[in-house]
C-alpha positions in Angstrom: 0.0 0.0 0.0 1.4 3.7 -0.8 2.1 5.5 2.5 1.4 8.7 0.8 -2.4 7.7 0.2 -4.4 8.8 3.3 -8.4 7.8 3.8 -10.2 11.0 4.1 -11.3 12.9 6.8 -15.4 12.5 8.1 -15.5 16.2 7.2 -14.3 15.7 3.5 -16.6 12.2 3.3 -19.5 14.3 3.9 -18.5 17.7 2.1 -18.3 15.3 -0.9 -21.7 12.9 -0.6 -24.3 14.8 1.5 -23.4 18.6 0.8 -21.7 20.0 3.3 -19.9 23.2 2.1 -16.8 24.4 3.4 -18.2 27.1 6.0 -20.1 24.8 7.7 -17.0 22.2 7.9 -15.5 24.8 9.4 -19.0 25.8 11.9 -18.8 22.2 13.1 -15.2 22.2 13.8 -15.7 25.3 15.6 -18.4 23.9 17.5 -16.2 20.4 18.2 -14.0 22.7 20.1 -15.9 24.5 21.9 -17.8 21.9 23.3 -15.5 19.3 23.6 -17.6 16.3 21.2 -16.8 14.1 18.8 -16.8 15.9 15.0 -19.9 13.6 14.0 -21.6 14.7 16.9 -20.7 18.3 15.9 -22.1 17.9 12.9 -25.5 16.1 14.3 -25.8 18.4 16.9 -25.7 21.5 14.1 -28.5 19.7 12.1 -26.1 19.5 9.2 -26.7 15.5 9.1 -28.6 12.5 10.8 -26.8 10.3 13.2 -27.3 7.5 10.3 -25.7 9.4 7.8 -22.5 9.8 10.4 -22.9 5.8 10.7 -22.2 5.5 7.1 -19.5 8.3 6.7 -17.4 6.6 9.2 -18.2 3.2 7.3 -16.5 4.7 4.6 -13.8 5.8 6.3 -12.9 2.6 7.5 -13.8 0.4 4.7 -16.9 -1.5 6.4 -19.5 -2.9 3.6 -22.4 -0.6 4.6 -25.2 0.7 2.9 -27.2 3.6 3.9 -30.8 3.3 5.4 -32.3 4.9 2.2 -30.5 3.0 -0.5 -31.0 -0.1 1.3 -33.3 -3.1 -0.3 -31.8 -5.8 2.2 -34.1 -8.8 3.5 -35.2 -8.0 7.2 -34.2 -11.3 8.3 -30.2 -10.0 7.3 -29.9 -8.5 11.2 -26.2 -8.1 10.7 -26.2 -6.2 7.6 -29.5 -4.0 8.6 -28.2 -3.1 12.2 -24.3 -4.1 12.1 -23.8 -1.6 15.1 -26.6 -3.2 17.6 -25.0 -4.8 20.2 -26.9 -8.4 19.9 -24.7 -8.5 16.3 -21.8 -8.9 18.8 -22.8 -12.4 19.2 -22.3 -13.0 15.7 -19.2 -11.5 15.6 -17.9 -13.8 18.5 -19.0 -16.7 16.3 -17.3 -16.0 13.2 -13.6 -15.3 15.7 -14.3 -18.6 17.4 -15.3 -20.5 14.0 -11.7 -18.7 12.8 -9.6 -19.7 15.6 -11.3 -23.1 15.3 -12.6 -25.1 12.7 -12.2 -22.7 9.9 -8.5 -21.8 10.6 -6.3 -20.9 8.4 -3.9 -23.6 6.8 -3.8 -26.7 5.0 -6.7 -27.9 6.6 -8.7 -25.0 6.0 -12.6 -26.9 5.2 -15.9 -25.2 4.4 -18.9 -25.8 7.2 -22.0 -26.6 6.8 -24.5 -25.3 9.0 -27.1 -28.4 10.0 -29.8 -28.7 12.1 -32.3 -31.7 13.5 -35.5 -30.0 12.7 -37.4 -27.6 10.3 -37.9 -24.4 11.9 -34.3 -24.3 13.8 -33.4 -20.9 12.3 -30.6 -22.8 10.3 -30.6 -20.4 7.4 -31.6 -17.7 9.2 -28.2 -18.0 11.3 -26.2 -19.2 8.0 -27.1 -16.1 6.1 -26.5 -13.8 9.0 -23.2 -16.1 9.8 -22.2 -15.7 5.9 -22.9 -11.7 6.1 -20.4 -11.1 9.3 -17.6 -13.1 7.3 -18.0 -10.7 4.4 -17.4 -7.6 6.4 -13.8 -9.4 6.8 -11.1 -8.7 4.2 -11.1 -11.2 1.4 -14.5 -13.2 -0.5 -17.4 -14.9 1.2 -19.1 -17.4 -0.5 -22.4 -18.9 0.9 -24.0 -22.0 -0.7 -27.5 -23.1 -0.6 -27.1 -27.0 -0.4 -30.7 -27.3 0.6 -32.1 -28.5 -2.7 -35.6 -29.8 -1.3 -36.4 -26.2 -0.1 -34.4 -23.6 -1.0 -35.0 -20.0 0.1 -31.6 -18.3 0.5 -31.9 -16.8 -2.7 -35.2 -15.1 -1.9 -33.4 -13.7 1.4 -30.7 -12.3 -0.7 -32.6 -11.1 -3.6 -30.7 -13.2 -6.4 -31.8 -15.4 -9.1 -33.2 -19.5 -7.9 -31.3 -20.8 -10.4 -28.8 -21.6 -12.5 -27.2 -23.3 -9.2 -26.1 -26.1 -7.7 -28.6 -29.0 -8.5 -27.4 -27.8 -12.2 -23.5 -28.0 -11.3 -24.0 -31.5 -9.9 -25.9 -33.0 -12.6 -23.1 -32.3 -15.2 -24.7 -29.1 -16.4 -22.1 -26.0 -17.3 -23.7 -23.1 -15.6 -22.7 -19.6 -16.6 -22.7 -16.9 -13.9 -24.2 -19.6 -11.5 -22.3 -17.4 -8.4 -24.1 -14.3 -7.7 -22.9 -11.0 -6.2 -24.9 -9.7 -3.5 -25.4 -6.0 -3.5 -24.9 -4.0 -1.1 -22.4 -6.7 0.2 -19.6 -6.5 -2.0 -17.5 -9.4 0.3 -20.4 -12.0 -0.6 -21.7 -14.3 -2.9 -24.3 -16.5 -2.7 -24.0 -20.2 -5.1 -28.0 -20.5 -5.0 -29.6 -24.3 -5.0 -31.2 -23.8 -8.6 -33.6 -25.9 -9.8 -35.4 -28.3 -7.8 -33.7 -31.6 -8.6 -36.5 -35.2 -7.9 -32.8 -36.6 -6.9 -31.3 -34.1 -3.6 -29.8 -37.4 -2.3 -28.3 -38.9 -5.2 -27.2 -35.4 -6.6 -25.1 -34.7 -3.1 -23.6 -38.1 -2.7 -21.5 -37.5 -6.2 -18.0 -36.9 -6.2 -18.2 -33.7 -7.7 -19.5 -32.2 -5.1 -16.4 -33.0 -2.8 -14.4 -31.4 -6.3 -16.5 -28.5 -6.4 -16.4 -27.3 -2.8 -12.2 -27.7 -2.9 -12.2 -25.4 -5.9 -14.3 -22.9 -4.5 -12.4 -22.8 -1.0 -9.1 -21.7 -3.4 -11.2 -19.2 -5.0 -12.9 -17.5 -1.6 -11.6 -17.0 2.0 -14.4 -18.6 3.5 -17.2 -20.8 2.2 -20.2 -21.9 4.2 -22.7 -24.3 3.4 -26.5 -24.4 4.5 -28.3 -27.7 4.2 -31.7 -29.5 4.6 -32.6 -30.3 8.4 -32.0 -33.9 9.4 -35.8 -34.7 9.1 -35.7 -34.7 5.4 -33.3 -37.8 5.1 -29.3 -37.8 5.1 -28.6 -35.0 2.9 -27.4 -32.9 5.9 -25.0 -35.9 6.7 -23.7 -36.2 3.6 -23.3 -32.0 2.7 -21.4 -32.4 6.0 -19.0 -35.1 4.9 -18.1 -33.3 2.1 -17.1 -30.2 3.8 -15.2 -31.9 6.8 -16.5 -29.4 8.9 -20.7 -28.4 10.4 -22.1 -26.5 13.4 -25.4 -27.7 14.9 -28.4 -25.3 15.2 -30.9 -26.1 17.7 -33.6 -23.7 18.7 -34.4 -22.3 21.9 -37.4 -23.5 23.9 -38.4 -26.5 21.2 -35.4 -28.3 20.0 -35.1 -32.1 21.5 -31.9 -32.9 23.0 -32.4 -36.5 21.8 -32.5 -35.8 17.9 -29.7 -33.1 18.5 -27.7 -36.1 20.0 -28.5 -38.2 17.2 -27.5 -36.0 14.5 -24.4 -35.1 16.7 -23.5 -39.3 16.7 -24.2 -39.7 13.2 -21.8 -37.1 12.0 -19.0 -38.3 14.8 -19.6 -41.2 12.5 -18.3 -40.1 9.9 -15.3 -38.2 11.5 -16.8 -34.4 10.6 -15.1 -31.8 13.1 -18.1 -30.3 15.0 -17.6 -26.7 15.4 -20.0 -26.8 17.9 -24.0 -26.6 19.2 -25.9 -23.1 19.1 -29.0 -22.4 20.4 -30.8 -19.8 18.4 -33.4 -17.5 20.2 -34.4 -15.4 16.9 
């Protein structure tokens, strides 16, 4: 990076996008003095800006993927890209270090993980998109794929294209453009499940899969994997297998320890690294 380059200042940020002139940069730095606040708050406090438009000036200034309120078409379900700054996101945030210091460290052994649950109803995508959204405010490419191909849905909370996807890939199908940007996001992509395949099973248990998920982990930094819950039949298990890696999702108040136990022995079975069990309150 050229050491001569310097980010510019919250004052020149939003001189340049909301209007600010020059006098009243100058007003608000004359009023940070004299009362001893923060610039922003200056500014706030002057009725030159809303406390939201500070929010995303600062963003800018340090490079954080976030959009403003009003040009905003995200999903409500996306909590940590709506309200990044609420302090419940925190817990998201510890997720993603302990995932990164864990199971998804870096190294030779770096694996996707797929997110699994016992149960319909677990908050399983919920947690995988919001889980996929706090990677991408990291340095470096995101990529979340929707292995649920008996009810997919991620691509309705992202706003992309159903399909072409991964049913399509699996079946021997060349799919052009089959990884989808986010906007808004521009860390993430989202590999959608694409057309409903009669075959989920038989689709997942091919080879290619495995093939498919090492290419992608050399092409992004992180790669994580929502599936079908356990109650549909064993492609949760197998989705798992192929990544090496899955977190379980139970939810608070109605998941059964018993089937959480179960899916837990089944994938000890086949020597996946659990990441761990998370109760979900949303």
């Amino acid at each position: 990076m050229d050491a001569n380059v310097q980010d510019p200042s919250l004052g020149e940020i939003l001189r340049r996008t909301k209007g600010l002139t020059g006098e009243q940069v100058d007003q608000a730095l004359e009023y940070q003095r004299a009362h001893g606040i923060r610039f922003g708050e200056a500014v706030v406090a002057l009725g030159m800006a809303r406390p939201e438009d500070i929010i995303w000036a600062l963003s800018q200034q340090f490079h954080y993927p976030y959009a403003p309120v009003s040009e905003r078409s995200l999903n409500d379900e996306l909590v940590v890209a709506n309200s990044p700054f609420s302090e419940n996101i925190e817990a998201f945030r510890d997720l993603r270090t302990q995932l990164l210091m864990g199971v998804m460290a870096e190294g030779d052994n770096r694996r996707p993980l797929a997110i699994v649950s016992a149960n319909s109803g677990d908050g399983k995508s919920f947690i995988a998109a919001n889980l996929a959204v706090a990677f991408s405010q990291l340095p470096g490419r995101t990529l979340l794929i929707d292995a649920d191909l008996r009810s997919p849905r991620l691509h309705e909370v992202f706003g992309v294209e159903a399909s072409p996807g991964l049913s399509g890939i699996l079946a021997g199908r060349t799919e052009p453009n089959v990884i989808k940007p986010v906007g808004h996001l521009p860390n993430l992509y989202l590999l959608p499940a694409g057309v409903q395949a009669p075959n989920p099973a038989e689709l997942l248990h091919r080879a290619a899969f495995s093939l498919l998920l090492r290419e992608l982990l050399a092409k992004f930094d992180h790669v994580l994997v929502d599936t079908p819950a356990a109650t549909h039949g064993p492609d949760a298990r197998i989705i798992a297998a192929h990544c090496g890696a899955a977190m379980v999702i139970g939810r608070k108040g109605e998941s059964r320890v018993k089937p959480m136990q179960e899916l837990v022995a089944h994938l000890n079975k086949s020597k996946i690294h659990i990441a761990g069990a998370l109760v979900n309150e949303y």
